[in-house]
C-alpha positions as CSV (number, residue, x, y, z in Angstrom):
1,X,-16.6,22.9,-26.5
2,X,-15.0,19.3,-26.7
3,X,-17.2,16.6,-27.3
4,X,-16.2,13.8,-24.2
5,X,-16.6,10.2,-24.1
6,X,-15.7,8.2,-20.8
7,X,-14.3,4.9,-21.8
8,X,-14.4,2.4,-18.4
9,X,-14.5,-1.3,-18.0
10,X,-12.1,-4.0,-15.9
11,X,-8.4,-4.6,-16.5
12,X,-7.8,-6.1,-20.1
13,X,-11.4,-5.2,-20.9
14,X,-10.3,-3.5,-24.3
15,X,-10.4,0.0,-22.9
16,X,-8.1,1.2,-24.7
17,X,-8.4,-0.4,-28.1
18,X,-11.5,0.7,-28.3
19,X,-10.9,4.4,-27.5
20,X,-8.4,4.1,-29.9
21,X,-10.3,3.0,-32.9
22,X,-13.3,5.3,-32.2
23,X,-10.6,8.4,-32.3
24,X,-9.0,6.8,-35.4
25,X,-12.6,6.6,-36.9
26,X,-12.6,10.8,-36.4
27,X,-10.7,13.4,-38.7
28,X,-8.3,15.7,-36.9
29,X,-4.8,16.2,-35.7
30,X,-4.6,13.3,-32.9
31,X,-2.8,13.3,-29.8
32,X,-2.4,10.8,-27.3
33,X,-2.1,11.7,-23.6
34,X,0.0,9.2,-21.3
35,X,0.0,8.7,-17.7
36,X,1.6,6.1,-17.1
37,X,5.3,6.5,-15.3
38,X,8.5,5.2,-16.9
39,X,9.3,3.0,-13.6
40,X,11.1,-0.1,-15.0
41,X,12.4,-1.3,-18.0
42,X,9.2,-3.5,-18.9
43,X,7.7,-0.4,-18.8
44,X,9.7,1.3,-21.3
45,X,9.1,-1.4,-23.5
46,X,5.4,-1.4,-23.1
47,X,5.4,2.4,-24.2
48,X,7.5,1.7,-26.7
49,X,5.5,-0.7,-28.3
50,X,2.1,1.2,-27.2
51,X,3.8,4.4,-29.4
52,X,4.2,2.1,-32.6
53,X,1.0,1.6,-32.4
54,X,-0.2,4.9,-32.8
55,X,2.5,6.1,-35.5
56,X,0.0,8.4,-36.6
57,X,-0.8,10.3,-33.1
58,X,1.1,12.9,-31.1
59,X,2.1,11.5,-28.0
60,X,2.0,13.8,-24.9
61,X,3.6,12.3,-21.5
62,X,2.6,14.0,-18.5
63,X,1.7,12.1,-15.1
64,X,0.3,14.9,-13.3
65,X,-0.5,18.2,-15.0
66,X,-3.4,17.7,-17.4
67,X,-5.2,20.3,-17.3
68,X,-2.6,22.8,-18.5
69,X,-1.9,20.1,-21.7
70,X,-5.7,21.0,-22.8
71,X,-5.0,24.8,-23.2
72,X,-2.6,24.5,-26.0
73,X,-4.4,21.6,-27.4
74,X,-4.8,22.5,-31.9
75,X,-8.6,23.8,-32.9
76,X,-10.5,20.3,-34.0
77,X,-7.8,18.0,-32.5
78,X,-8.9,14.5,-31.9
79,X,-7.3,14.0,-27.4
80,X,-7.1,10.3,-26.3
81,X,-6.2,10.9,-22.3
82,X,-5.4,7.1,-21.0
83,X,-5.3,7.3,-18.3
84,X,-7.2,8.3,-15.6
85,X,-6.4,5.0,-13.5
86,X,-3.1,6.0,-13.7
87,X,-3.4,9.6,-12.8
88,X,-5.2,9.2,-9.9
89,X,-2.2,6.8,-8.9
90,X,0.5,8.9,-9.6
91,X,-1.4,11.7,-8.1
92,X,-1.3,9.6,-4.6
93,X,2.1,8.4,-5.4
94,X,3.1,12.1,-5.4
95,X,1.4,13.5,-2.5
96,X,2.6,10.4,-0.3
97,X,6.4,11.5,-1.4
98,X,5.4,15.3,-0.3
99,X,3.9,13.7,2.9
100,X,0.1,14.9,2.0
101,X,-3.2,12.9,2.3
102,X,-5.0,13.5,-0.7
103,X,-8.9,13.8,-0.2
104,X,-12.1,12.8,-1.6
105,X,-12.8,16.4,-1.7
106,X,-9.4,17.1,-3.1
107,X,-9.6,14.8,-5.9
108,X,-13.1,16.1,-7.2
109,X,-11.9,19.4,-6.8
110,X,-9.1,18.5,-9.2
111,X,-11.2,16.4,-11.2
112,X,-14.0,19.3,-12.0
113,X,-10.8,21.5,-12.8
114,X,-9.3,19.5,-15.0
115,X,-13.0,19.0,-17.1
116,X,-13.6,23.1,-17.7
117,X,-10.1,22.8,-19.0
118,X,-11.2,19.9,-21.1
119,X,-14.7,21.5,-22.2
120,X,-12.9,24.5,-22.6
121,X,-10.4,23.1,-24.8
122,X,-10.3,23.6,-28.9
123,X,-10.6,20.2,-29.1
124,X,-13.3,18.2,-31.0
125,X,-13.2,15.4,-29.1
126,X,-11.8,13.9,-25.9
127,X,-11.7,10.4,-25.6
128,X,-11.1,9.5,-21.6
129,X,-10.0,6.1,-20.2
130,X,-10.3,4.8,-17.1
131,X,-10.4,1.5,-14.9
132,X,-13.2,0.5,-13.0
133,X,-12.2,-0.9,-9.7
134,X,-15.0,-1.0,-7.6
135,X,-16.9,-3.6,-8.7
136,X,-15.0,-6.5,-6.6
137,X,-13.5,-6.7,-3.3
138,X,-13.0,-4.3,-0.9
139,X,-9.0,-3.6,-0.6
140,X,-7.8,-5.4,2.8
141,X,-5.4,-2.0,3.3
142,X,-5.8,1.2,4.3
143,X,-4.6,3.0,0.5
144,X,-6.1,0.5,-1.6
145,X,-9.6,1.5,0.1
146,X,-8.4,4.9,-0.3
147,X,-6.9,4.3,-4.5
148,X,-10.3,2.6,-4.7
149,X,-12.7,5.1,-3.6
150,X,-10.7,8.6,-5.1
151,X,-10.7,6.4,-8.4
152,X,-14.3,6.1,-8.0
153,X,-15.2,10.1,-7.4
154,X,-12.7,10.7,-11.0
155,X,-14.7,8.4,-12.4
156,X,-18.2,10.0,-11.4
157,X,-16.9,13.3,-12.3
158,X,-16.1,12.5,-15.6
159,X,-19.1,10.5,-16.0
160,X,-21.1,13.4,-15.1
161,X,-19.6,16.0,-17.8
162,X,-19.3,13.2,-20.6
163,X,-21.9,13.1,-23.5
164,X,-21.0,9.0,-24.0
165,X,-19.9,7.0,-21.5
166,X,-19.2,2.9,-22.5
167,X,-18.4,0.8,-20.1
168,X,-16.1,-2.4,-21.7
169,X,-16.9,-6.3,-20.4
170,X,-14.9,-8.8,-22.1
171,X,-14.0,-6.7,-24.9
172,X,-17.3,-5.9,-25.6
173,X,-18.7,-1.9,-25.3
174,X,-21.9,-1.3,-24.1
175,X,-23.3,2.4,-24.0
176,X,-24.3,3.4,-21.1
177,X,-25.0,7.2,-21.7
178,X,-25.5,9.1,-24.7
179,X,-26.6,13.0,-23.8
180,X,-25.8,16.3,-25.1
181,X,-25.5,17.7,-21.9
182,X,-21.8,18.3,-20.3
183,X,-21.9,21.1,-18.2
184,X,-19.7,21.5,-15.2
């Protein structure tokens, strides 16, 4: 059963630097699990650079099917998933295009499925990063109220299941759960 650990803080909090040196810190074959869309060409260069960064790390790219990634995932692997921002987004994105609403309900139903596929996974450990955006304002529109709270029930979700969760100000981590328990 993969060991998880929830990494969540503001934009530019250090999210992902410090997912990244904790899973560096770990022996195992590492892979790194992308969410983020190829939309421009700013983009391409940020992935490019984000890749040289991790030289060492298999790098998966998939903006929507996760949960299948975690069934093929090596015995004792090391999974960075960054992130869930991201997913949740493209997620939206992709039901908009299909003319769907997605749901609270929805989302934690996907959520929930794609943690037994984690826990269930050969991994050792799953590091999993993710924004938190509902700390400030409430969104003046309709979908950022709804980005905002679907975000929010991920985030709980994963919260839930994880055995650390460290929540990032300023570049600084502060644990804010260590347990053993992570049972759907």
């Amino acid at each position: 059963m993969a060991g998880i650990i929830l990494v969540t803080g503001g934009c530019r909090s250090g999210k992902s630097r410090f997912a990244l040196e904790k899973a560096n810190s770990l022996v195992g074959e590492k892979f790194f699990l992308a969410t983020c869309p190829r939309i421009d060409s700013e983009m391409d260069a940020r992935i490019q650079r984000h890749r040289q960064e991790r030289i060492d790390w298999n790098t998966i790219e998939e903006e929507l099917e996760l949960s299948s990634i975690f069934d093929s995932i090596p015995s004792g692997s090391i999974v960075l998933l960054d992130c869930l921002s991201l997913w949740i987004n493209n997620l939206m994105f992709d039901a908009n295009n299909k003319n769907l609403n997605l749901t609270q309900e929805q989302i934690n139903v996907t959520c929930l499925n794609l943690g037994k596929h984690i826990l269930d996974s050969k991994a050792k450990n799953v590091f999993i990063v993710s924004n938190e955006v509902g700390m400030g304002l409430v969104p003046e529109n309709k979908e950022g109220r709804l980005y905002r709270d679907l975000l929010g029930i991920c985030n709980q979700t994963f919260a839930s299941i994880a055995n650390e969760v460290y929540f990032l100000v300023s570049g600084i981590p502060i644990r804010i759960k260590t347990s053993t328990d992570n049972s759907l």
